[in-house]
C-alpha positions in Angstrom: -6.1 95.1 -14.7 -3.9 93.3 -12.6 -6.2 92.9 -10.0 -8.5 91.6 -12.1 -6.2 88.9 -13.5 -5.0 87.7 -10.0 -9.0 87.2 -9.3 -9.6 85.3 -12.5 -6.3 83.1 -11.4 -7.9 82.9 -7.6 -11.2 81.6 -8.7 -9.5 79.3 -11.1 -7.9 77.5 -8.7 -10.5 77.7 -5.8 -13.2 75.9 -8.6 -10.4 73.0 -9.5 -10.4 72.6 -5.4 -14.1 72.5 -5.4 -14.5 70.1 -8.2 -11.6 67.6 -6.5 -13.1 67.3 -3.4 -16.7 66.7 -5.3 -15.1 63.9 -7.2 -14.9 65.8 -10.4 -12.2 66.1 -13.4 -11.7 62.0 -12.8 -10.9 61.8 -9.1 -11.6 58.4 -7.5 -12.0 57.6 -3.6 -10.1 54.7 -2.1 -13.2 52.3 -0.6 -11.2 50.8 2.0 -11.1 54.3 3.6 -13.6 55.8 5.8 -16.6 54.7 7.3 -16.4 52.4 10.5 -13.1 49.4 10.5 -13.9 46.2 9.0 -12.5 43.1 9.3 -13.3 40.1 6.6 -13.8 37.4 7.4 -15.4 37.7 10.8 -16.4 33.8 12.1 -14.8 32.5 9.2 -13.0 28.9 10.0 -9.3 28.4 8.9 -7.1 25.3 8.9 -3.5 24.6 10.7 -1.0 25.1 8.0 -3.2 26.3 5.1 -2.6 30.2 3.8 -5.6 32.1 4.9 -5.9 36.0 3.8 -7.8 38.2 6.0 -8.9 41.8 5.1 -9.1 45.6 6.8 -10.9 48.4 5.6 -12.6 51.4 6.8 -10.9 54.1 9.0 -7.9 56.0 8.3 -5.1 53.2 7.9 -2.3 52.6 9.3 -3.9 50.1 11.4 -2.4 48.5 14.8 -3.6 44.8 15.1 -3.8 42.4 18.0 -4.3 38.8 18.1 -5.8 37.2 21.6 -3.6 33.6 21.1 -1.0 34.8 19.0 1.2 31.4 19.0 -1.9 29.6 17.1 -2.6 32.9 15.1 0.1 35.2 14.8 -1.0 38.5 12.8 1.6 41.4 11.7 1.4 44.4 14.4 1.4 47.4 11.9 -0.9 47.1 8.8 0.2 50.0 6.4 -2.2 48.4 3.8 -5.3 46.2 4.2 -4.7 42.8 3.8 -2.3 40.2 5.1 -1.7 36.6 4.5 -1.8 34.4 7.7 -0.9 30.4 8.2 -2.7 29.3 11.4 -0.7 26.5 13.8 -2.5 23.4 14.5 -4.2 24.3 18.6 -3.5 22.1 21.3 -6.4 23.4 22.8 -9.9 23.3 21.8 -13.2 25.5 22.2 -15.5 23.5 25.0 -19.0 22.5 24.1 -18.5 21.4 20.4 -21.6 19.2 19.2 -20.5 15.5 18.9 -18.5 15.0 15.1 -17.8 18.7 15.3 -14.6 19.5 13.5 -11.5 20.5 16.6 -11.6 24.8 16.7 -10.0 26.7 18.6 -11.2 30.7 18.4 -8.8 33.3 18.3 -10.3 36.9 18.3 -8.5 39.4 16.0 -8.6 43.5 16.9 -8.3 45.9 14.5 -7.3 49.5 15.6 -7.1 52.9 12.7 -4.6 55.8 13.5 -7.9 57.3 14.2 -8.7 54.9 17.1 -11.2 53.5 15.7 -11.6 49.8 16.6 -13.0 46.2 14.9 -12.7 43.1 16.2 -13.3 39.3 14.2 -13.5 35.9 15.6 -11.5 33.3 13.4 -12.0 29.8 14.0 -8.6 27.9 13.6 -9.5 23.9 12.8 -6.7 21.3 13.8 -5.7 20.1 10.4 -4.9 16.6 8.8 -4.5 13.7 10.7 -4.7 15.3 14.0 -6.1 12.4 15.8 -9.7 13.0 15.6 -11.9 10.3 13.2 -9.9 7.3 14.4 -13.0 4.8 15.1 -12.3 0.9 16.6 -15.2 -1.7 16.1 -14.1 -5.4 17.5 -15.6 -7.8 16.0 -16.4 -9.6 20.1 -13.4 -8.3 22.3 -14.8 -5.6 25.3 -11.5 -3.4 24.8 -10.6 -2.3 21.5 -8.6 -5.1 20.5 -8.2 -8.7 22.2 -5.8 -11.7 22.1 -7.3 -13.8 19.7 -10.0 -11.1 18.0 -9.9 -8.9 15.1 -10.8 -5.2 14.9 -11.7 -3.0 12.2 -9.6 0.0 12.4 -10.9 3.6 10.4 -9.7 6.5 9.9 -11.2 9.9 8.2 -8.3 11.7 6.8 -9.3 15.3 7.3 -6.9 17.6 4.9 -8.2 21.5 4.8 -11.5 20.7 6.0 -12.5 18.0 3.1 -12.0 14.1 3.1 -9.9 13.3 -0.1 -10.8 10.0 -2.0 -8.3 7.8 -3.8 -5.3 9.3 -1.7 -2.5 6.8 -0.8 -2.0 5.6 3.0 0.5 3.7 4.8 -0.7 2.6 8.0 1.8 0.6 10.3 1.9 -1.3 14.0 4.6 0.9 15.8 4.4 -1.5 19.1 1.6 -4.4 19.5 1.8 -8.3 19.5 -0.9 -7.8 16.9 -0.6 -7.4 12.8 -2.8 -6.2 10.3 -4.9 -8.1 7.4 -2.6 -7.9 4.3 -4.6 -7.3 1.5 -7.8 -6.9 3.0 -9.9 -10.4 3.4 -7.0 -12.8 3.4 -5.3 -14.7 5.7 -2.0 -12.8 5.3 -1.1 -10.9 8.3 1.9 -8.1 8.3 3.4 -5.2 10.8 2.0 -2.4 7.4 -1.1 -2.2 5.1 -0.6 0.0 1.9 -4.3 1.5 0.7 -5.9 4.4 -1.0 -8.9 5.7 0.7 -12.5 5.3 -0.3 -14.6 7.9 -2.3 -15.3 9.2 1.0 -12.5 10.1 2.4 -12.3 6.9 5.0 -9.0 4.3 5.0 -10.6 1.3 6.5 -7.8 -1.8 7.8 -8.2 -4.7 10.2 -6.2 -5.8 13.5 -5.7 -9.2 14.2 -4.6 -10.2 18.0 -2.8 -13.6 18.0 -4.1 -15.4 20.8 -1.5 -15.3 23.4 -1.1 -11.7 22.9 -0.1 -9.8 26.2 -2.8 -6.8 27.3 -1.1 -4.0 27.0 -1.3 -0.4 25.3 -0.3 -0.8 21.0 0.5 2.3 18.6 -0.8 2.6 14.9 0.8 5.1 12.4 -1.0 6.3 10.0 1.0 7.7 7.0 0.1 9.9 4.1 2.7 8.1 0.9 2.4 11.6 -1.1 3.3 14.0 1.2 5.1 11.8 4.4 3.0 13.2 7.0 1.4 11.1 10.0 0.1 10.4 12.8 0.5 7.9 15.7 -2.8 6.6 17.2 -2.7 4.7 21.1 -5.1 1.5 21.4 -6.2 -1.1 23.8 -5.2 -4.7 23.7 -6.9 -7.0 26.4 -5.6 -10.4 27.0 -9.3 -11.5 27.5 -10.1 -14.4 25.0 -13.0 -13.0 22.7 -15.0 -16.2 23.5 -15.1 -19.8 24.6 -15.4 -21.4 21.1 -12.0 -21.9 19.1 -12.3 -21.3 15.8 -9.8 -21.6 12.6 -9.7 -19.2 9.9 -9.8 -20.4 7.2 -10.8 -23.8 8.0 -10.7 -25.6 5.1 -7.4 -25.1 2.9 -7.0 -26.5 -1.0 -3.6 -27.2 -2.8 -4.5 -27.3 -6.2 -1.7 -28.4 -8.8 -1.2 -26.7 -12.0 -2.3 -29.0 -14.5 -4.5 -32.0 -15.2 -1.6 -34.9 -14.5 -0.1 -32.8 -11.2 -1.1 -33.1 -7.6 -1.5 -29.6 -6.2 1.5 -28.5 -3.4 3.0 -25.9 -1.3 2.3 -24.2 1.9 -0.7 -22.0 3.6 -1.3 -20.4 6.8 -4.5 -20.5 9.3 -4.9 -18.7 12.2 -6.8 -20.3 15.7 -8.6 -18.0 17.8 -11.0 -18.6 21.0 -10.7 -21.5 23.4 -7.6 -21.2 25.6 -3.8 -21.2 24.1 -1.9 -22.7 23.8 -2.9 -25.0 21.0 -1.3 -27.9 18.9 -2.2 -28.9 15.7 -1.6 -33.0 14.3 -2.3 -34.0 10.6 -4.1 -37.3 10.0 -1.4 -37.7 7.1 2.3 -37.9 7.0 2.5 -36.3 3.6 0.8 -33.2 4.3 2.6 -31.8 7.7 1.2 -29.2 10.5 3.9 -27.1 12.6 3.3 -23.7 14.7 4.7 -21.1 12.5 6.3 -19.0 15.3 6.6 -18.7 19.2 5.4 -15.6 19.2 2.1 -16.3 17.2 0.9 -19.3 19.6 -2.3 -18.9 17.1 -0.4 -19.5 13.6 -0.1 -22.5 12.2 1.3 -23.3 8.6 0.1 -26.7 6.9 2.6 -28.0 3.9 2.2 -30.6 0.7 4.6 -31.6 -1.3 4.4 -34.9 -3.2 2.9 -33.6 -6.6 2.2 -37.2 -7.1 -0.3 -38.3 -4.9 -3.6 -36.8 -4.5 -5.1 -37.3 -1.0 -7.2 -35.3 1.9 -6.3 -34.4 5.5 -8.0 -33.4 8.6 -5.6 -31.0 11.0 -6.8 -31.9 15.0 -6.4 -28.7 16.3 -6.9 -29.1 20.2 -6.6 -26.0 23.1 -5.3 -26.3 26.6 -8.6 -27.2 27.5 -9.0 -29.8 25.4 -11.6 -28.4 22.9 -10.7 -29.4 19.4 -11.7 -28.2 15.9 -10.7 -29.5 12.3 -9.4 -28.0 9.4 -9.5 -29.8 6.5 -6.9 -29.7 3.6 -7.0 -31.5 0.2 -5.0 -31.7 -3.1 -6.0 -31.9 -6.3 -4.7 -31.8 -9.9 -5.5 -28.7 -11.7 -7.6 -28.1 -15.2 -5.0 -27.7 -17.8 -3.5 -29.9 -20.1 -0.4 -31.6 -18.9 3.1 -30.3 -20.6 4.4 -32.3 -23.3 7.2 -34.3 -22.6 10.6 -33.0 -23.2 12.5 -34.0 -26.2 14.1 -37.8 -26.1 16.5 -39.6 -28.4 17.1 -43.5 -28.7 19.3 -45.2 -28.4 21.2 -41.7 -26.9 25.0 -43.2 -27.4 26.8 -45.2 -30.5 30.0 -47.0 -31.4 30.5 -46.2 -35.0 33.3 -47.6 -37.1 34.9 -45.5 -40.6 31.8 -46.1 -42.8 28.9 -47.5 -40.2 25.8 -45.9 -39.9 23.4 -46.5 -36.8 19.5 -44.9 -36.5 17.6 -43.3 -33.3 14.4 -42.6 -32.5 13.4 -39.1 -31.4 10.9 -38.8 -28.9 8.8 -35.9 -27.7 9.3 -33.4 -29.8 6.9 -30.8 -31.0 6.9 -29.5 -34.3 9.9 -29.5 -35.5 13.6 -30.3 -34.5 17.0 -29.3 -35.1 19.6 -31.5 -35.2 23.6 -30.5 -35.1 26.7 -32.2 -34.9 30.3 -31.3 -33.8 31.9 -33.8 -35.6 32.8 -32.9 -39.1 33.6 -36.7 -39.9 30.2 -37.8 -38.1 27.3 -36.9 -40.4 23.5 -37.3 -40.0 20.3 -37.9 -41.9 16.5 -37.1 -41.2 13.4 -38.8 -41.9 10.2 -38.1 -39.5 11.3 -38.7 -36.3 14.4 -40.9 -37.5 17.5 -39.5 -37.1 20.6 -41.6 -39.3 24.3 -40.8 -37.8 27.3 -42.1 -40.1 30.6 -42.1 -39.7 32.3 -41.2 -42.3 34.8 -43.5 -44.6 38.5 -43.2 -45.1 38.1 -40.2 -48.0 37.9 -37.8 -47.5 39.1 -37.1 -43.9 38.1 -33.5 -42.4 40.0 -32.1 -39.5 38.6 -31.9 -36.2 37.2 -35.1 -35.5 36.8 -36.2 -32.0 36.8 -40.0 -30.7 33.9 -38.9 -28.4 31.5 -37.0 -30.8 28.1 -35.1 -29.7 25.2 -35.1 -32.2 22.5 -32.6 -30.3 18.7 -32.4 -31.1 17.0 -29.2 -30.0 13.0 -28.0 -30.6 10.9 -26.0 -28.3 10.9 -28.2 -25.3 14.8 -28.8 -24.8 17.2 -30.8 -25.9 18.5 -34.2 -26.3 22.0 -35.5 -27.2 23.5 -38.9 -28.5 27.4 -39.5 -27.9 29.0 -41.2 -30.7 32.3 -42.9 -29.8 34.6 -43.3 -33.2 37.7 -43.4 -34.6 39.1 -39.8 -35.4 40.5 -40.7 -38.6 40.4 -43.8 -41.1 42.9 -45.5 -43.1 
């Protein structure tokens, strides 16, 4: 009998063996075990400085991994699980015989190896990563180099970020060394060493170089600069001393003051910049109330035209000639505006008095709209109002208030200032 029962208790236990190595009685298998090493993703493309998560299975882990350019990939050396996180570096060097446009890759192969000795290897593709320098494109508007004393570029960038061009993002981009500026806002005459934009819904910041004539060849440096996070990038770029052409040319070459109402003369100042011909160049008005002077030695092209008698209304012609002799005009004009002059200020007459105990003496106010307010400071001189009539009395011998003054103020106030009328008096009366 006791046989018997260690049998029963044999087979038992041999049929709960059976049945766990069949997958019975709610075993499960792991799936990244067995089978030939995998490694996911294979050819799979990851950007500098973005978290990337890469995946082993198959074999019998642990697993020993290698990396063939472990400074751009570094991957851990023992795997006791099956995935790790990795944050690629942006290469310096790139994979040769990329198509034209291609995105910059650099491929690092990763080798996978089981405690079995089984082996896997994967290709990643590491991409350089925002603003690395690629997408920087230069189209002169008529200088041979890239930019030229005298000619304007347009400058544009494609602001790569994890593979995608992001629309509506905020960029700073900035001269670092030129003689040159950049168009500030774009399509005006205002030049400045930065240009604040947001880029376009395709992912492109588009800005313009202007070369002074007079600007010295050389090499210049443009930054450009991500506002959100800080990052940039510096960008190198020709400048040739090279004229763009033979024909001089002022931009804009016509300038209008315009003043800010119907009865005003318009005034103030404006730039316009020469380019062509030969520098350096000089600029004379044909009037001596509108005035022409260089607006700094180091911009022989910048010229800035002035008006300033809001008065008179006239037109100009600026000579501009080069050092060849070639001349071109700008013309300037001024002109009143559309809107209806400002009303006059507030007025009072006869604005002073000589008053006696008793006497009483009327003045006319002037200019006011709507209405008035009228005060005085002078409890012994008193006032009356009728329209636009204002009455001031002094007042008799009874009764007599104190602080009188021999030089009294009556004041008249509405919207558009005020007026005052001095009163001279006696302080008291007998």
């Amino acid at each position: 009998m006791k046989f018997h029962s260690l049998a029963r208790h044999a087979f038992a236990l041999l049929a709960a063996l059976v049945l766990a190595s069949c997958g019975g009685g709610g075993a499960q298998t792991n799936p990244n075990q067995g089978g030939d090493v995998s490694i996911v993703p294979d050819g799979a493309t990851f950007y500098a400085g973005a978290v990337g998560i890469i995946t082993v299975s198959g074999g019998r882990a642990p697993y020993s991994l290698t990396s063939s350019d472990p400074g751009v990939l570094p991957v851990p050396a023992i795997l006791n699980g099956h995935s790790f996180e990795v944050v690629p570096n942006n290469p310096g060097v790139i994979d040769t015989g990329l198509p034209p446009g291609a995105v910059p890759i650099h491929t690092v192969n990763i080798i996978a190896r089981d405690s079995l000795g089984l082996t896997k290897s994967a290709a990643i593709h590491v991409a350089q990563n925002f603003l690395t320098g690629y997408g920087i494109f230069f189209t002169p508007s008529n200088c041979t180099a890239q930019t030229c004393a005298g000619g304007e570029t347009v400058v544009t960038f494609d602001t790569v970020t994890n593979g995608q061009l992001y629309g509506l993002r905020p960029f700073r981009v900035e001269i670092v060394r030129a003689g040159c500026l950049l168009e500030n806002p774009l399509g005006s005459n205002t030049l400045s060493t930065t240009f604040e934009t947001a880029s376009d819904h395709e992912g492109k910041v588009t800005a313009v170089i202007r070369c002074p004539a007079g600007t010295a060849s050389g090499v210049g440096l443009l930054r450009l600069v991500d506002i959100g996070s800080g990052a940039s990038t510096v960008f190198a770029f020709t400048i040739s001393d090279q004229a763009p052409s033979a024909t001089l040319e002022a931009i804009p070459d016509t300038i209008t003051f315009t003043g800010p109402d119907s009865a005003t003369c318009g005034t103030g100042t404006a730039d316009f910049f020469v380019f062509g011909g030969a520098a350096p160049y000089t600029a004379v008005s044909s009037k001596a109330s509108i005035t022409v002077t260089p607006s700094s030695d180091t911009q022989p092209g910048k010229f800035t035209v002035s008006a300033g008698n809001p008065a008179l209304c006239e037109e100009a012609s600026i000579l501009v000639t080069d050092s060849r002799l070639a001349h071109i005009t700008v013309d300037v004009k001024t002109e009143v505006g559309a809107g209806a002059p400002p009303s006059p200020p507030v007025g009072v007459s006869p604005s002073t008095m000589t008053l006696t105990c008793g006497q009483s003496q009327s003045a006319l106010v002037t200019g006011a709209t709507g209405t008035f307010v009228v005060n005085s400071n002078d409890p012994n001189v008193t006032f009356a109002v009728s329209g636009n009539v204002v009455t001031v009395t002094r007042a008799g011998a009874l009764p007599v208030l104190p602080g009188g003054n021999t030089l009294s103020t009556v004041t008249i106030t509405d919207s558009s200032g005020t007026a005052t009328i001095r009163v001279t008096n006696p302080v008291n009366c007998s």
